[in-house]
C-alpha positions in Angstrom: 67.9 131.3 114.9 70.7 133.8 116.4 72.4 134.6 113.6 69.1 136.6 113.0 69.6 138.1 115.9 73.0 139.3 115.4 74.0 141.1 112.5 77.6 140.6 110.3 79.2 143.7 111.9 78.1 142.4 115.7 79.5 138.7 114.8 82.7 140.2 113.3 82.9 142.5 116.3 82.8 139.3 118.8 84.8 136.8 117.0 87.5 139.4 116.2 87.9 140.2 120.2 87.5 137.0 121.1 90.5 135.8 118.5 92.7 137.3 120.8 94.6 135.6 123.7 94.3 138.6 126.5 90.9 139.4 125.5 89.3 136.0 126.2 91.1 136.1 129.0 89.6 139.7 130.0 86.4 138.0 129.6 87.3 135.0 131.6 88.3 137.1 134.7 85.7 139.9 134.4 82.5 137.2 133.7 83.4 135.7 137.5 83.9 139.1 139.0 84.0 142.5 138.0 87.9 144.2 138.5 89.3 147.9 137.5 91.4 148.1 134.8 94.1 148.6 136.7 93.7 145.6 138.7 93.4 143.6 135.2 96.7 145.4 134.1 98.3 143.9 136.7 98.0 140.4 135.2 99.4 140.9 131.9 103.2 141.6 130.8 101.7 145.1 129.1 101.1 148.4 129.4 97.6 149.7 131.2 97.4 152.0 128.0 97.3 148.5 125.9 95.3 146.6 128.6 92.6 149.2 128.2 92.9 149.3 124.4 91.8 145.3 124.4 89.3 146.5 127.3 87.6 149.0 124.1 87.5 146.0 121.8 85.9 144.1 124.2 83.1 146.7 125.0 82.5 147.6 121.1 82.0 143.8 120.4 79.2 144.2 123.9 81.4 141.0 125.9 81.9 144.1 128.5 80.6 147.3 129.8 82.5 149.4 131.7 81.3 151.9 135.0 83.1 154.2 136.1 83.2 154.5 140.1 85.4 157.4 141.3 88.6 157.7 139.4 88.2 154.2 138.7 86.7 152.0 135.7 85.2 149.0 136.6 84.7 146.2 133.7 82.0 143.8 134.2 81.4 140.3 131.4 78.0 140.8 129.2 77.0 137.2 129.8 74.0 137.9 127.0 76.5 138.4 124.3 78.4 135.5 125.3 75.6 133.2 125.2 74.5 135.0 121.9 77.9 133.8 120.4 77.4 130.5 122.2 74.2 129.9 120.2 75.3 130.9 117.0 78.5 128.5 117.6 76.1 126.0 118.0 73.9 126.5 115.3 76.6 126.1 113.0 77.6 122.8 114.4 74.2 122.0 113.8 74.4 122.5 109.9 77.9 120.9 110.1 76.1 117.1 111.9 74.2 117.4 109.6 76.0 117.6 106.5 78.2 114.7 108.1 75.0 113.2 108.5 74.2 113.6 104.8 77.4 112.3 103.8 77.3 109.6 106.4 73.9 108.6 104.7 75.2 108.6 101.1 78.5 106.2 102.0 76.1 103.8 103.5 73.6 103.8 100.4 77.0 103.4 98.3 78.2 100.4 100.5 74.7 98.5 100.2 74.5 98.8 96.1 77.5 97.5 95.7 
């Protein structure tokens, strides 16, 4: 399963960046092409200081790398970490059908002794 594959501190890394508006938004834009900081700046009512500070969240939790080409940074999505989190989402809604389905099981053995 993934979560064995991931440890606490990696899942807390990517469901803390990902909690954030801008940053899933980063993601979004950067998974279907890779931009500059700069050029992501430009789409947010922020600084470029604070656009590169949810840029570093982003990278720590691996959702993006970052290359630097001349005196630019260019930020390209970590598909593998998204579909890491993807499969640990659905593992737990996995266990979560299936505890409805326990429940759902009980109610009906309920309904048919009384």
């Amino acid at each position: 399963m993934v979560v064995d594959t991931l440890s606490d501190a990696e899942v807390d890394r990517i469901f803390h960046a990902l909690a954030d508006a801008t940053r899933r938004d980063i993601v979004t834009r950067v998974i279907h092409r890779e931009q500059s900081v700069s050029m992501l700046a430009q789409h947010y009512a922020m600084s470029f200081a604070a656009v590169q500070k949810h840029v570093v969240v982003l990278e720590r939790a691996a959702l993006v790398t970052k290359e630097r080409r001349g005196r630019e940074q260019i930020v390209h999505g970590d598909r593998a970490t998204l579909r890491k989190a993807a499969r640990l989402l659905d593992a737990y809604e996995e266990i979560w059908r299936l505890r409805a389905q326990s429940i759902d099981e009980i109610l009906a053995e309920d309904i048919r002794e009384e």
